[in-house]
Biopython code that builds the backbone (N, CA, C, O; Angstrom):
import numpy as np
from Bio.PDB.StructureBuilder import StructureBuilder

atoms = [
    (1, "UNK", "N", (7.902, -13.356, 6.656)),
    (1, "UNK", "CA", (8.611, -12.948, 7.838)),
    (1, "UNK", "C", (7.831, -11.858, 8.558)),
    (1, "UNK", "O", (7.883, -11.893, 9.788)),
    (2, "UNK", "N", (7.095, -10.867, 7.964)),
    (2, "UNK", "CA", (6.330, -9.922, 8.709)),
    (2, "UNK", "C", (5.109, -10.324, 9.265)),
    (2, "UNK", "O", (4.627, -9.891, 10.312)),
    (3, "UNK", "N", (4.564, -11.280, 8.424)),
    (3, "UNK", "CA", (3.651, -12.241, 9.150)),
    (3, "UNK", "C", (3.954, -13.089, 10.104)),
    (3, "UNK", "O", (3.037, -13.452, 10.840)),
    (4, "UNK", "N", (4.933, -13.464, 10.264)),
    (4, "UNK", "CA", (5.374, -14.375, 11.416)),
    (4, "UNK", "C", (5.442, -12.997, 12.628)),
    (4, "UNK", "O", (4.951, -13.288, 13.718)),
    (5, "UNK", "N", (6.033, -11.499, 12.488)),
    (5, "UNK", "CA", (6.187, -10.805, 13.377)),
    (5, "UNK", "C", (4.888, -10.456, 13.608)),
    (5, "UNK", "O", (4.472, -10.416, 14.766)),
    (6, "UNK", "N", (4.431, -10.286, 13.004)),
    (6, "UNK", "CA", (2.660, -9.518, 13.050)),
    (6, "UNK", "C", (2.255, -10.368, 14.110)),
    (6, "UNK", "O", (1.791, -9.804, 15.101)),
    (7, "UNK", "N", (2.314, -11.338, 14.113)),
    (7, "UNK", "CA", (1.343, -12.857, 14.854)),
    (7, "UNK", "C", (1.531, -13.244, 15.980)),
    (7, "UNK", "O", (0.805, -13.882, 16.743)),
    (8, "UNK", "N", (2.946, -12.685, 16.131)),
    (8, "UNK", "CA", (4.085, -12.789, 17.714)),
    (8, "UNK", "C", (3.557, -11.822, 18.270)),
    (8, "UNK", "O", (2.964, -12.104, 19.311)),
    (9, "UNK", "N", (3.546, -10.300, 17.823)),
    (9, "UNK", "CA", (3.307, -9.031, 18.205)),
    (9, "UNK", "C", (1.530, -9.211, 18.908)),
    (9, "UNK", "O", (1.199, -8.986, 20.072)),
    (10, "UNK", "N", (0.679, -9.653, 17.822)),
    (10, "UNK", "CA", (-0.394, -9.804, 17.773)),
    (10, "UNK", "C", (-0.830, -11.093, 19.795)),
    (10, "UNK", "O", (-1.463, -10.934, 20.838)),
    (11, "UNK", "N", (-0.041, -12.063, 19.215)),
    (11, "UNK", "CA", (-0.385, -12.858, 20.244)),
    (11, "UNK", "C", (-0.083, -12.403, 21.831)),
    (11, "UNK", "O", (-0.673, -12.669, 22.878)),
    (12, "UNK", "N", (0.965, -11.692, 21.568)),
    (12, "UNK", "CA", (2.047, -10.319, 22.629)),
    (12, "UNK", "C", (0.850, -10.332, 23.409)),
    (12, "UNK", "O", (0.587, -11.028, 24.389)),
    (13, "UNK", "N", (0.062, -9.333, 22.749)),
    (13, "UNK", "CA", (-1.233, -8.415, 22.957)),
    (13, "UNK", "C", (-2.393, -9.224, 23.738)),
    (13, "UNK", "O", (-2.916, -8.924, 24.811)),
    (14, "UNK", "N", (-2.597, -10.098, 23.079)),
    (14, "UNK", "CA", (-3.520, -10.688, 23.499)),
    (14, "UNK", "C", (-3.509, -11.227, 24.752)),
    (14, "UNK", "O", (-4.514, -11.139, 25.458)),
    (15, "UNK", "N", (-1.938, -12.093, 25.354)),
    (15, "UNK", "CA", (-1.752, -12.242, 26.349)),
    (15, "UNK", "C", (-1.648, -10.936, 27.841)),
    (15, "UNK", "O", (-1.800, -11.056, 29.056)),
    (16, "UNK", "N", (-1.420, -10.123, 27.214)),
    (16, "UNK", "CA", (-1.431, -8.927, 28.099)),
    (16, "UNK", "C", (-2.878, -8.457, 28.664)),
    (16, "UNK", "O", (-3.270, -7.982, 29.730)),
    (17, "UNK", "N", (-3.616, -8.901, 27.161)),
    (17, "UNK", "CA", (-4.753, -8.343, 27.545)),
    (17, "UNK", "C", (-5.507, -9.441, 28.325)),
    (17, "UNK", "O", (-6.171, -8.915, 29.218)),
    (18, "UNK", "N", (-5.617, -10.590, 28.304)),
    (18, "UNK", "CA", (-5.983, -11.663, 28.985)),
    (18, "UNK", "C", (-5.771, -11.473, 30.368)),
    (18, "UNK", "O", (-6.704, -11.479, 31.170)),
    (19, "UNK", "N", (-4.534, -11.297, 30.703)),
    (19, "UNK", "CA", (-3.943, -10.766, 32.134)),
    (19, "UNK", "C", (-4.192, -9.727, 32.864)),
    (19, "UNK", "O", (-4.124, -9.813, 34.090)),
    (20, "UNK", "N", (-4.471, -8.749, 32.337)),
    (20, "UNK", "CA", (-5.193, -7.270, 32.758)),
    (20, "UNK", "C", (-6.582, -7.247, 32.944)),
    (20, "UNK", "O", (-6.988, -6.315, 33.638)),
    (21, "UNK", "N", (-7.484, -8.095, 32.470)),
    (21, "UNK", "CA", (-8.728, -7.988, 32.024)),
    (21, "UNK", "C", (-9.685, -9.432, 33.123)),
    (21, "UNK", "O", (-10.871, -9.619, 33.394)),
    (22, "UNK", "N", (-8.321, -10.207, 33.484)),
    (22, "UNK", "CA", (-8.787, -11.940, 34.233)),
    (22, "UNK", "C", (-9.858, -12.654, 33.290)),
    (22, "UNK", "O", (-10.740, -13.398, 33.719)),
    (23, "UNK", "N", (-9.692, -12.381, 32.159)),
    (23, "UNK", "CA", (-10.707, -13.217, 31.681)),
    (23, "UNK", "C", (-9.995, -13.730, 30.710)),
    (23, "UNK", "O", (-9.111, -13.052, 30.186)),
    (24, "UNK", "N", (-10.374, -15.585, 30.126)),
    (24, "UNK", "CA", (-9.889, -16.092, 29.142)),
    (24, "UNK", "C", (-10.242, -16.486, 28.103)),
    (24, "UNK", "O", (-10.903, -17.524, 28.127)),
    (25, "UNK", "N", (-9.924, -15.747, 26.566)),
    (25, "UNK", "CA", (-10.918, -15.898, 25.630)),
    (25, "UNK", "C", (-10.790, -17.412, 25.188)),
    (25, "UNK", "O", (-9.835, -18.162, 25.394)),
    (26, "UNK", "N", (-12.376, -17.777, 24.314)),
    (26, "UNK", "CA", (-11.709, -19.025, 23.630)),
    (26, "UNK", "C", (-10.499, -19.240, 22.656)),
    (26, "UNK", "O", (-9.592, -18.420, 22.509)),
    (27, "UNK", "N", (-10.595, -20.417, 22.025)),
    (27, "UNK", "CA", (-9.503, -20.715, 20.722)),
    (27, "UNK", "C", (-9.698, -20.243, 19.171)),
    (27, "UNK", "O", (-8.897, -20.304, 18.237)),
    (28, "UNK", "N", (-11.211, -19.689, 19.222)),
    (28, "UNK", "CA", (-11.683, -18.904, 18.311)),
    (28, "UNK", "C", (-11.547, -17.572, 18.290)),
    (28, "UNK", "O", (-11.279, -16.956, 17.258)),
    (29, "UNK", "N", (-11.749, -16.939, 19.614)),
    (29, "UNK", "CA", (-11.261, -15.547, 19.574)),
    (29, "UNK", "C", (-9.997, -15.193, 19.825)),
    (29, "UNK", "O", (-9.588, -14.034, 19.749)),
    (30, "UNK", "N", (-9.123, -16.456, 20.226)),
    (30, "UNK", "CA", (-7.470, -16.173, 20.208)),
    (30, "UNK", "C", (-7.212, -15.842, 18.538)),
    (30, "UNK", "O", (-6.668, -14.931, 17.914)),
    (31, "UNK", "N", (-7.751, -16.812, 18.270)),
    (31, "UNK", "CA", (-6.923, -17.123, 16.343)),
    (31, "UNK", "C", (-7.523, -16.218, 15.569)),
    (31, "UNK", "O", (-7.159, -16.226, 14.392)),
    (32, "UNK", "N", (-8.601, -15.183, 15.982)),
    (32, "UNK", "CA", (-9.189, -14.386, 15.389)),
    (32, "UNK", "C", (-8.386, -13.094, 15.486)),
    (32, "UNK", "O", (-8.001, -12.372, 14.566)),
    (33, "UNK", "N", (-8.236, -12.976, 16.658)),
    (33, "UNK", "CA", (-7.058, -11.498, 17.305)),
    (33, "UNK", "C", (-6.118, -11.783, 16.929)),
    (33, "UNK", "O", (-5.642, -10.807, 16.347)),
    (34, "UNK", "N", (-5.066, -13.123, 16.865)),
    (34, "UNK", "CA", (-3.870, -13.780, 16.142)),
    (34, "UNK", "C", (-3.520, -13.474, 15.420)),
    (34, "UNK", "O", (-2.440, -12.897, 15.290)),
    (35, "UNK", "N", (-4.498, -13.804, 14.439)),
    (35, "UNK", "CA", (-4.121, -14.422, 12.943)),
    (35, "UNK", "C", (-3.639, -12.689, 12.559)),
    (35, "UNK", "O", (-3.910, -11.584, 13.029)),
    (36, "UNK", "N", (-2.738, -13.251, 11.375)),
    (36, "UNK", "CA", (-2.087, -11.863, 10.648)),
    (36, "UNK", "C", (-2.697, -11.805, 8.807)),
    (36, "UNK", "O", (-3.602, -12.464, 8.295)),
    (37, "UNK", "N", (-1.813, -10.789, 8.192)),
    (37, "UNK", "CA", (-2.710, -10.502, 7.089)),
    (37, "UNK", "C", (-2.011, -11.753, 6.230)),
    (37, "UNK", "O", (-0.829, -12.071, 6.365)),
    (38, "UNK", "N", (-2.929, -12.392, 5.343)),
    (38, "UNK", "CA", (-2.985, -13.497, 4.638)),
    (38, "UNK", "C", (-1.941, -12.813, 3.392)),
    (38, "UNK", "O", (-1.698, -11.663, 3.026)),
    (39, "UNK", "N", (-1.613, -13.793, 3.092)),
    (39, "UNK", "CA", (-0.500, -13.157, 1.570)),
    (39, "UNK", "C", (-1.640, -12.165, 0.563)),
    (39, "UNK", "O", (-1.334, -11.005, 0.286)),
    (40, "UNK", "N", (-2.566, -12.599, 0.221)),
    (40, "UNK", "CA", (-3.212, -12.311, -0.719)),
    (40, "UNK", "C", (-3.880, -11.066, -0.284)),
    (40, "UNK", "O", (-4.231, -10.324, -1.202)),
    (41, "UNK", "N", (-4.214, -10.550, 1.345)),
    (41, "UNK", "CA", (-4.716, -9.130, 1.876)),
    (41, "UNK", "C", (-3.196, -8.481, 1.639)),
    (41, "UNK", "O", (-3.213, -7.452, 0.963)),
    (42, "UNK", "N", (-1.995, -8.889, 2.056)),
    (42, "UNK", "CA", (-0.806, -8.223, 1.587)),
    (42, "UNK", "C", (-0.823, -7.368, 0.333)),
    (42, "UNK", "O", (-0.768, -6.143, 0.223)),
    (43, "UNK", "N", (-0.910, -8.273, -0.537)),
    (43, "UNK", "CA", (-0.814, -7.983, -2.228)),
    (43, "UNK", "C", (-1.427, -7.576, -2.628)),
    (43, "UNK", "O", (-1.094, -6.930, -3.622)),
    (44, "UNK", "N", (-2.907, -7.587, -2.208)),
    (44, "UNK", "CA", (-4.138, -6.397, -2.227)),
    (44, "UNK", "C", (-4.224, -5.316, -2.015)),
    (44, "UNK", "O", (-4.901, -4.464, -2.590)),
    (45, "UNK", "N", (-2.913, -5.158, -0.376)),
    (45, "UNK", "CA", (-2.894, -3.714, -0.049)),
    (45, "UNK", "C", (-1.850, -2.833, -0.812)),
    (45, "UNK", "O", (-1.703, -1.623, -0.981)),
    (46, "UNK", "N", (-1.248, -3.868, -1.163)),
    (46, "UNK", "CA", (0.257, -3.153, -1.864)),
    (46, "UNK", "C", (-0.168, -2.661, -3.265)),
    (46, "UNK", "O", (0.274, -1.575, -3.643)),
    (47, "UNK", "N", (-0.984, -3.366, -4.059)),
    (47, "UNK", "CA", (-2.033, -3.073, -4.953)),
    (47, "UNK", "C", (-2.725, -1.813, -5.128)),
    (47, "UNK", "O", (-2.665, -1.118, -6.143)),
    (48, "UNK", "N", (-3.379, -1.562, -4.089)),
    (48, "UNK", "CA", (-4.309, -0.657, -3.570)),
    (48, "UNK", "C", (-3.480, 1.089, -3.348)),
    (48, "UNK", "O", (-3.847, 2.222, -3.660)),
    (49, "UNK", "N", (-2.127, 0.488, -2.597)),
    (49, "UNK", "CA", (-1.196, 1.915, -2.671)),
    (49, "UNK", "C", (-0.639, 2.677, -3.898)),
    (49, "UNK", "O", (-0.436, 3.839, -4.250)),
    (50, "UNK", "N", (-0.510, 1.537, -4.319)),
    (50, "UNK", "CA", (0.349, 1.654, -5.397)),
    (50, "UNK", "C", (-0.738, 2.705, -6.765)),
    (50, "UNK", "O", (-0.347, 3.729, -7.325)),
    (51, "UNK", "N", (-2.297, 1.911, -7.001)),
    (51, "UNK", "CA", (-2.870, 2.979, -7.759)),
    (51, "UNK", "C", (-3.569, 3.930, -7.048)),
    (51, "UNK", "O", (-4.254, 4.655, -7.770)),
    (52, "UNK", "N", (-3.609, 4.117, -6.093)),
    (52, "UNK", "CA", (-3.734, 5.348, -5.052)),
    (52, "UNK", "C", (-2.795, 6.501, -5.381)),
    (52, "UNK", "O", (-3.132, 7.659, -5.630)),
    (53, "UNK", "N", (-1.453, 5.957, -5.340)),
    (53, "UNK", "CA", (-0.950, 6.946, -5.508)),
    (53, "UNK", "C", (-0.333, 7.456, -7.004)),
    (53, "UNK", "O", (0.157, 8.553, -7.274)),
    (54, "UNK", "N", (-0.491, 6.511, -7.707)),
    (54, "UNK", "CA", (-0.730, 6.393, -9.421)),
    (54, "UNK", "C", (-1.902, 7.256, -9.732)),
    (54, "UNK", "O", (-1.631, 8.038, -10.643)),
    (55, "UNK", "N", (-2.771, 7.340, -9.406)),
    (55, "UNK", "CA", (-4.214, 8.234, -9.808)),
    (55, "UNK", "C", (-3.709, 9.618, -9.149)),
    (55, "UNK", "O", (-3.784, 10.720, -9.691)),
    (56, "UNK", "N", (-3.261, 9.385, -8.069)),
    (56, "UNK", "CA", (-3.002, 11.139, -6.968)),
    (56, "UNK", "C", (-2.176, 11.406, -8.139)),
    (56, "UNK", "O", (-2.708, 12.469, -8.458)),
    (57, "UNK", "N", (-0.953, 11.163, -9.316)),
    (57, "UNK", "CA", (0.570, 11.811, -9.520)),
    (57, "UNK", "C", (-0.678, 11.733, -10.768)),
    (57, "UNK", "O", (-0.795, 12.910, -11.110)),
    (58, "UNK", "N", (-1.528, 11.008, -11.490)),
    (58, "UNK", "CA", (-2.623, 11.740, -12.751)),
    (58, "UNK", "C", (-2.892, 12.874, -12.716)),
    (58, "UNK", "O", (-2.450, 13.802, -13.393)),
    (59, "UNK", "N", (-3.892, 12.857, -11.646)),
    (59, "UNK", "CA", (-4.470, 13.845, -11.358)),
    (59, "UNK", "C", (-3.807, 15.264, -11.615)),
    (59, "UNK", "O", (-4.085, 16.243, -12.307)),
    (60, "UNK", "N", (-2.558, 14.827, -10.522)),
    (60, "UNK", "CA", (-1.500, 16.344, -10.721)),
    (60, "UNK", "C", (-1.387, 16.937, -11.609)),
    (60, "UNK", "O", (-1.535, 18.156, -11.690)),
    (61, "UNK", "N", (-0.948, 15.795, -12.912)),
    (61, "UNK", "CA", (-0.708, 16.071, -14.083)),
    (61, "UNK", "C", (-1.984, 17.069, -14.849)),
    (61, "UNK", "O", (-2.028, 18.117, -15.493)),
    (62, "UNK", "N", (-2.596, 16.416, -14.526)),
    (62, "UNK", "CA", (-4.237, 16.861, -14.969)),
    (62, "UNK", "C", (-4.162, 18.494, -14.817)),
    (62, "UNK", "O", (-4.098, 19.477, -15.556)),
    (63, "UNK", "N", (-4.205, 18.203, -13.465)),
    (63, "UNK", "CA", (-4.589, 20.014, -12.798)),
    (63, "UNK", "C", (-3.239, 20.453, -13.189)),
    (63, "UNK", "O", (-3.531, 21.225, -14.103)),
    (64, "UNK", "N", (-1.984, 20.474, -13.107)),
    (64, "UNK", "CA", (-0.670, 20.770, -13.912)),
    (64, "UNK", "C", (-1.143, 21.538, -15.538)),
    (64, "UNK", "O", (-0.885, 22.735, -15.668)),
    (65, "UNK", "N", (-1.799, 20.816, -16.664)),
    (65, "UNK", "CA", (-1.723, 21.192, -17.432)),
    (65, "UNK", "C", (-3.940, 21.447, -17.822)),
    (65, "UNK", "O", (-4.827, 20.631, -18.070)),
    (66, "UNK", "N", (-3.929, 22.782, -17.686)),
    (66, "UNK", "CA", (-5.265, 23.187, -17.538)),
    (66, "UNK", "C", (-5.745, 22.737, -19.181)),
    (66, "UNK", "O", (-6.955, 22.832, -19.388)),
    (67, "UNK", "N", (-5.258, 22.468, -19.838)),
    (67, "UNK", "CA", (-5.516, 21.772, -21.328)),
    (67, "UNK", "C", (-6.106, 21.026, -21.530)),
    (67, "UNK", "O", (-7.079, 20.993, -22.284)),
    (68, "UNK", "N", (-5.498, 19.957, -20.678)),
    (68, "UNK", "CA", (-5.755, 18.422, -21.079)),
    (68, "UNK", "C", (-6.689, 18.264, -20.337)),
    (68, "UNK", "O", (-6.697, 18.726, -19.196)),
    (69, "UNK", "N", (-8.010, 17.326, -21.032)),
    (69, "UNK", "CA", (-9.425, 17.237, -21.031)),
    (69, "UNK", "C", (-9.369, 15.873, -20.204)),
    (69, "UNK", "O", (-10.461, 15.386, -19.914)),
    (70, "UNK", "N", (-8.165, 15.175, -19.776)),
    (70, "UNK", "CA", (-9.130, 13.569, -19.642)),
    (70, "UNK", "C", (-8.042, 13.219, -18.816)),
    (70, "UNK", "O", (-6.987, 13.848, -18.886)),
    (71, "UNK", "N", (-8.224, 12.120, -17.916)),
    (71, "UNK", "CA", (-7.007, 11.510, -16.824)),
    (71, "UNK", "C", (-6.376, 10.634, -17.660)),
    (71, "UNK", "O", (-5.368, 10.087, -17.212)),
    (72, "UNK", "N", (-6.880, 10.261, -19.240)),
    (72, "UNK", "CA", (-6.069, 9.156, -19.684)),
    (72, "UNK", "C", (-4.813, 10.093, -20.591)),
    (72, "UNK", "O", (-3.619, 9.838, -20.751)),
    (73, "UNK", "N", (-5.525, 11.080, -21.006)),
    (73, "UNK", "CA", (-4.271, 11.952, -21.488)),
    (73, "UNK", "C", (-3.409, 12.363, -20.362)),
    (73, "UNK", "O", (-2.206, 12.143, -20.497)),
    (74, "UNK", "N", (-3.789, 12.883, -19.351)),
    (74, "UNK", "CA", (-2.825, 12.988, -18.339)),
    (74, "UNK", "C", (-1.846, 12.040, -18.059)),
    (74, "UNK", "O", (-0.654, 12.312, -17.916)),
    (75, "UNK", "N", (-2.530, 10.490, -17.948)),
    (75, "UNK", "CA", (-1.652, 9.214, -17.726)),
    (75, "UNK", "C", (-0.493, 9.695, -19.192)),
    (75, "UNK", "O", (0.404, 10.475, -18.873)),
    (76, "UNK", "N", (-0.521, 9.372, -20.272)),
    (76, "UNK", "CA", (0.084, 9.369, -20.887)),
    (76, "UNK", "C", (1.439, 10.441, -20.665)),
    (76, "UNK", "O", (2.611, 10.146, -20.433)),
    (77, "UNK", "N", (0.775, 11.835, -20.836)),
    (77, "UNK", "CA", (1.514, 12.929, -20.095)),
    (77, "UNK", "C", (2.712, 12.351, -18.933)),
    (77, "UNK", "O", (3.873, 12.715, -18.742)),
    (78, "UNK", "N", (2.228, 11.743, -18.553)),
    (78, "UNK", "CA", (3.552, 11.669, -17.194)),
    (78, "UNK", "C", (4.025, 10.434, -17.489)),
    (78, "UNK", "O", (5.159, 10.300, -17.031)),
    (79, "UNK", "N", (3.584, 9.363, -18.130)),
    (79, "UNK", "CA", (4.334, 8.392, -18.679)),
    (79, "UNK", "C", (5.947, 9.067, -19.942)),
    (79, "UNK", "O", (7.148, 8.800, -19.920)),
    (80, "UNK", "N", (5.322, 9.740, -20.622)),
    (80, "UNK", "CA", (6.267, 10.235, -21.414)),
    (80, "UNK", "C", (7.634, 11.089, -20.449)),
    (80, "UNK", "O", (8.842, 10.970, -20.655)),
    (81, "UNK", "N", (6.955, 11.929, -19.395)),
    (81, "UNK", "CA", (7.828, 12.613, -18.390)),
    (81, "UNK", "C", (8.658, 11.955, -17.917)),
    (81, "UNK", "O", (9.810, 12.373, -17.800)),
    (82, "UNK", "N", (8.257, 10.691, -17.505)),
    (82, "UNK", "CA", (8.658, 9.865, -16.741)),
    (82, "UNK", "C", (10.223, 9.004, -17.433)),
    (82, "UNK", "O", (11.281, 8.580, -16.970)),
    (83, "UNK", "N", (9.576, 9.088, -18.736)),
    (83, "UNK", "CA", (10.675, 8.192, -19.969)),
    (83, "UNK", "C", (11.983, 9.041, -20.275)),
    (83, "UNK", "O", (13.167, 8.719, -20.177)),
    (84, "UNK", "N", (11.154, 10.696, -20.837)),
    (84, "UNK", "CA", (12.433, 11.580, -20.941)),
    (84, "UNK", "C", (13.640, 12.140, -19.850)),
    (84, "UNK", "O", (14.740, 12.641, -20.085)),
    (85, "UNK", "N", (13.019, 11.866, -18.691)),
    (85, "UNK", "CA", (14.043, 12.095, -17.038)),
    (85, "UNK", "C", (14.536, 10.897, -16.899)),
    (85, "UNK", "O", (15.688, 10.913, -16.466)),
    (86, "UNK", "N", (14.045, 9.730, -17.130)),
    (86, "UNK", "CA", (15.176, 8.755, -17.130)),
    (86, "UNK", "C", (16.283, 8.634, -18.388)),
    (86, "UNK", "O", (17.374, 8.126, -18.131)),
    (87, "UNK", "N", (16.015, 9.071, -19.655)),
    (87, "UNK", "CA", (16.653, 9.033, -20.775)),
    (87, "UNK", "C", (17.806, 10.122, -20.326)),
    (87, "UNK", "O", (18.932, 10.240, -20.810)),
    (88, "UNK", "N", (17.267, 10.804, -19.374)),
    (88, "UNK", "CA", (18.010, 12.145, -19.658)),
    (88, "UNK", "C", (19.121, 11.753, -17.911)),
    (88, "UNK", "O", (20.009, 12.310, -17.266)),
    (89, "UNK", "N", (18.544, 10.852, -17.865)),
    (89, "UNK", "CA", (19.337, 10.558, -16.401)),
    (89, "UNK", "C", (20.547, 9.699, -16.776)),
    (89, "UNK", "O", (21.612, 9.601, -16.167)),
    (90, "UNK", "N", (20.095, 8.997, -18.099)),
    (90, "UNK", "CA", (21.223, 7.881, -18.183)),
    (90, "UNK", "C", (22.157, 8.658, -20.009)),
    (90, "UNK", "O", (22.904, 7.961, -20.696)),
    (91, "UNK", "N", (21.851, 9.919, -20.300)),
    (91, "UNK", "CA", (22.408, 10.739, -20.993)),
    (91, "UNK", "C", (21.923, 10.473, -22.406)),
    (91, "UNK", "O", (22.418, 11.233, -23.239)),
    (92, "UNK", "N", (20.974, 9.470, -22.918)),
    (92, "UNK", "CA", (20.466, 9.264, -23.947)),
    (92, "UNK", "C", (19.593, 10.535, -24.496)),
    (92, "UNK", "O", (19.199, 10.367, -25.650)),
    (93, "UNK", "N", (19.310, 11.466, -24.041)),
    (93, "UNK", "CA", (18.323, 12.458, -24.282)),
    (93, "UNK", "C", (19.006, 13.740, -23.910)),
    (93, "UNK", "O", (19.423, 14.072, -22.801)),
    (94, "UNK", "N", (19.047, 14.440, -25.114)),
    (94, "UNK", "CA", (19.983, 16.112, -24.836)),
    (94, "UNK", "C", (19.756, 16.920, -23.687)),
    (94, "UNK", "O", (20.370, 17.977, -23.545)),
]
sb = StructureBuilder()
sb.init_structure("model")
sb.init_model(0)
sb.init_chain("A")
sb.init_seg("    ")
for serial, (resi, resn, name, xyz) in enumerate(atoms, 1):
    if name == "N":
        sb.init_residue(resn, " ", resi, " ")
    sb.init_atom(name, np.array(xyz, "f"), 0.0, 1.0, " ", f" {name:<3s}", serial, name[0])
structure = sb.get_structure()
């Protein structure tokens, strides 16, 4: 569905710009300006945020505790954080 809006929005554009500009591109540079992000650039980007901001909340941890020597101990570190605030959210944990 956001791809279908992307492509409407996208084609929007193009016609505007066609009209402002008097010139008419081909059917190659329509579908090139057109076209929207493919499922798989989607899931790539969502991918991409997701340990972006997974490495940024490491890191924290990292610089958080001046101790710990390594980002994989850190990972762990906030995995465990992560377990005892929900335990402690759903009252399993004192």
């Amino acid at each position: 569905m956001g791809k279908r809006y992307e492509e409407l929005a996208n084609l929007n554009f193009v016609n505007v710009l066609e009209e402002t500009v008097k010139i008419k591109l081909s059917k190659v540079q329509r579908d090139i300006l057109i076209r929207g992000a493919s499922e798989r650039e989607l899931v790539d980007s969502g991918l991409e945020e997701t340990m972006m901001s997974a490495y940024h909340e490491i890191r924290e941890t990292k610089m958080l505790y001046p101790e710990v020597d390594s980002l994989r101990t850190a990972a762990f570190i906030s995995a465990i954080n992560k377990i005892a605030i929900s335990y402690s959210n759903l009252g399993i944990f004192p």
